[in-house]
Structures are given as C-alpha cells and as structure tokens.
N, C-alpha and C positions, 0 to 999 in steps of 0.2 A: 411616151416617157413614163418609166415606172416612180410617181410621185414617192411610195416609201422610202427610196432611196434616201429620201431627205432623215438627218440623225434627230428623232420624235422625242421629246423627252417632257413627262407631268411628272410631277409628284405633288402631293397630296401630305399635308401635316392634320392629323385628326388626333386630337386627345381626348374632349368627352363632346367634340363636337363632329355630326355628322354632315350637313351641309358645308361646305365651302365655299372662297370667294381669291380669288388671285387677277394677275392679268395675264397674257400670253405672246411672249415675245418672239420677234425674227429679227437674227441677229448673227453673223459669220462668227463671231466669239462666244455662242452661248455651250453650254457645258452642264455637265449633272451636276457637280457639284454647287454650282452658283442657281440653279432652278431649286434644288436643295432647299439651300441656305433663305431665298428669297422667300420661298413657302413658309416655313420655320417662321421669318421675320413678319407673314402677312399673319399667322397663329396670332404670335405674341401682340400683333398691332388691332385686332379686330381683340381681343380678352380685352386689352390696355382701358377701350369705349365700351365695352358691354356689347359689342353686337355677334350674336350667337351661330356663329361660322369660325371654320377653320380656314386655315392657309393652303392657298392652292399657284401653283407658278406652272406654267408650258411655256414651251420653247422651241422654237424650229431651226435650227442653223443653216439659214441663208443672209446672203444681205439683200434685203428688200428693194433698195435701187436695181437690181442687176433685173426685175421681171416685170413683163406687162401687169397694166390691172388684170385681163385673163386670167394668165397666170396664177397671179398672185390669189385668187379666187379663188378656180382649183386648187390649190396648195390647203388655204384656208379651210376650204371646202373638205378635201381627202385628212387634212390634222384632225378636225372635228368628229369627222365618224372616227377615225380610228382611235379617238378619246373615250368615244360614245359605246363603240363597240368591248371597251375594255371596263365600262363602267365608272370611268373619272367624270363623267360632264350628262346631263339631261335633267330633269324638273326635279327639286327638290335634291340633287347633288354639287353642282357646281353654277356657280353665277361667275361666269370669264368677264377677264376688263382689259381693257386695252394697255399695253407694254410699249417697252423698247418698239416701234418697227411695226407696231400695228394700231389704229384705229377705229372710228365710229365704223367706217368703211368695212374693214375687217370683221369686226363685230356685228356688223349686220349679216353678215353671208351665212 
C-alpha cells in the first residue's frame, strides 16, 4: 500500500525565528487551512513566553481508530521522512509534539 496517498500537510510560521515547535495531528477532518491557522497560533503562543521557536502544525487525515499499532507506525514512520526529506523536521529545525490523534507512542517512532 502506497502510504502517500495519505493527504500530508506542515506548515511552518517563521518570522525572525528559525527553529520551530508544533504538534502533529491524525485526524479524518484535518485540512490546510486549520494546520495553517494552528501554526500561526503555536508563533504567537511561543513569542507571548519568550521561548525562541516558531509555529509548526502537521497533519495527516486519517482517523487513527480505523489502524493497527503497525500501521499506524508506518504511517508515522513514512509522514516523518517525508517532513524530513522536505526539510520541515530534524535537529535544530523542528521539535514535534503530540496532537489531536497522536502521542508519546507516536512521538517516539
């Protein structure tokens, strides 16, 4: 099964900061727009404390009951490099955190 299929979506809110921090969500209702918006609001919420990161949101639209843990690994798994591959996500760019539909579990893969 060709995992891209799955609809991938990051964005990234960078103003004068280069690091980022968001969480990444799986979710039947997730949309560009609302990954958007949520980045924006991780910006504005991380300036609000001083802490010197930008706004970062992913997104995968599935709903996470419907797969094994397997699964849901690989899935994990293939979202990651193809973040990584694009340059959203690896040391000193992005710190991911758990969302909607994903956790510790998630986060560690």
């Amino acid at each position: 099964m060709l995992w891209l299929m799955y609809h991938l979506e990051e964005q990234r809110e960078v103003l004068r900061l280069t690091t980022s921090n968001g969480g990444i969500r799986f979710s039947p209702d997730v949309n560009e727009d609302e990954v958007k918006a949520l980045a924006a609001l991780m910006t504005f919420k991380n300036a609000m404390v001083d802490v010197p990161f930008g706004g970062a949101k992913g997104g995968v639209k599935i709903d996470h009951k419907q797969y094994s843990v397997k699964e849901l690994e690989r899935i994990t798994r293939r979202f990651t490099m193809e973040l990584a591959k694009k340059g959203f996500i690896g040391p000193g760019l992005d710190v991911p955190a758990p969302d909607m539909g994903t956790g510790e579990r998630e986060m560690s893969w």
